[in-house]
Phi, psi and omega in degrees: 000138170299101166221172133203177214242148195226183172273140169275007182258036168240002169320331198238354172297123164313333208261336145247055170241040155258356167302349148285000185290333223247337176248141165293322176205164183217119173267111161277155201212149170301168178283336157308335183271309191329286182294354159263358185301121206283331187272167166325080175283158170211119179257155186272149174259012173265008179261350191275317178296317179276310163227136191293313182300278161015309216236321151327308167273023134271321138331288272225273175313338168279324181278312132033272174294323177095038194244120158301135191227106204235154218250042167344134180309173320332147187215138146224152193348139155163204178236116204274339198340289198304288215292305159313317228062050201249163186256001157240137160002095167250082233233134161304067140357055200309140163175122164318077179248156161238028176204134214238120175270134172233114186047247183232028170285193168255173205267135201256117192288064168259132204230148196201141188248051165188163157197187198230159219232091175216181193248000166326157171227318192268154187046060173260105181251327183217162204187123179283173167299338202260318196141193170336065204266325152240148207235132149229136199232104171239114195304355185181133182347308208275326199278173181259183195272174164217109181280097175237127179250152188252313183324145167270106186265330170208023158264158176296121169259136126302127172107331181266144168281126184320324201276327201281329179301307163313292167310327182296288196314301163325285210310330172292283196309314189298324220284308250239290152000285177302344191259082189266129146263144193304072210248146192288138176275143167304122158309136202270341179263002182210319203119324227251166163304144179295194195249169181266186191255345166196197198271318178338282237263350162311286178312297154331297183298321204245343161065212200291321122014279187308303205261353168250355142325315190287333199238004155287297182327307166319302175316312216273322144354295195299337199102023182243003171176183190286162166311309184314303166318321202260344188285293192297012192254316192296293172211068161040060182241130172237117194233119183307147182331313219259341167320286166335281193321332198270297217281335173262024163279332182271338185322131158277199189248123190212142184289196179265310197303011168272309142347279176268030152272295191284307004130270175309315197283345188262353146119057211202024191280342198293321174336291190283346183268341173286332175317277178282044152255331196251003175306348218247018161129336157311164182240148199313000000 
């Protein structure tokens, strides 16, 4: 069956309420069942502007878990980066379009007063006259996606068609659909998850998670706290024990200048240049 779950306390928000025209059942749900629900949730993105934490550790744990989550207008001006997890700038844009190009697909007549403006490259899917309108963004091999459309995908448009909204929205489910994720595998001699095969493929798998374990390490070299400590400090991650513990099953074996090598060429140099300023005796 098509479904998927939406928060009930955005059921009466104009900005979905043709999602039920496009699924077979839509479970609204509190935001606590939101996080193991296994199918597709879909959130107002003005919920990412009212409260950030909130809806940032609901992002963040479903992909996390490898559960996908797509983010729809309303939006207002900021930086979604902290709240997706991304690692670099993911910033809202007012601009005007009424038409969405999807890859080298055909272009679907859905209209959007905003779009997004980051130096990501990879899940650049669809894209207005104006930039950038849809992103699917995944922190990591292993994680589930995070969709954020700018297009009015399930509000009243003038001027837009339900079916063209409907093809746009399919076109999203195949894409995510197409998208496996990727989970570490166990060792067949301990049991325990495997080692990643170099830090590249560490970073890759494990994303932002991964590059704040390499730069708790950096920290943790200079002398300035325990790991746990510096994750969360570094870049305000917070990771429960065992969390910790899985990413330092994966870790492979690394000098530190290997560390903050890769750690700088993967885009993460301001991290290790905050390092060493505060190496020289503040503490973190």
């Amino acid at each position: 069956m098509n479904r998927c779950a939406a928060p009930i306390s955005q059921k009466t928000w104009r900005d979905i309420q043709l999602l039920p025209n496009f699924v077979d059942t839509v479970d609204w749900l509190d935001d606590e069942a939101l996080l193991s629900y296994e199918s597709l949730v879909v959130i107002c993105g003005l919920w990412l502007a009212e409260e950030p934490e909130k809806t940032g550790m609901l992002l963040q744990e479903r992909s996390n878990s490898g559960r996908s989550t797509l983010i729809v207008p309303r939006y207002r001006g900021g930086d979604l980066a902290s709240i997706i997890g991304a690692p670099t700038a993911v910033e809202i844009k007012p601009g005007d379009a009424d038409e969405v190009e999807w890859e080298e697909d055909r272009g679907y007549a859905v209209s959007s007063v905003s779009y997004l403006q980051t130096s990501l490259h990879t899940g650049r899917c669809g894209k207005s006259k104006q930039g950038l309108v849809i992103l699917c963004f995944r922190p990591s091999t292993a994680g589930g996606i995070v969709v954020v459309c700018t297009a009015a995908l399930f509000s009243r448009s003038i001027g837009v068609s339900k079916a063209e909204q409907a093809a746009l929205f399919g076109r999203i489910r195949a894409k995510l659909d197409s998208l496996e994720v990727v989970r570490p595998k166990a060792s067949q001699e301990t049991g325990y998850e495997a080692k990643a095969e170099n830090l590249d493929a560490f970073l890759d798998e494990e994303g932002a998670e991964g590059a704040a374990l390499l730069l708790a390490m950096v920290a943790d070299e200079q002398g300035t706290g325990s790991l746990g400590v510096n994750v969360q400090n570094l870049l305000g991650l917070e990771l429960p024990a065992r969390r910790l513990d899985h990413l330092q099953n994966r870790m492979p074996q690394a000098a530190p200048e290997e560390i903050s090598a890769v750690l700088r060429r993967r885009g993460w140099a301001a991290y290790v240049r905050r390092i060493s300023q505060l190496a020289s005796g503040a503490q973190l």
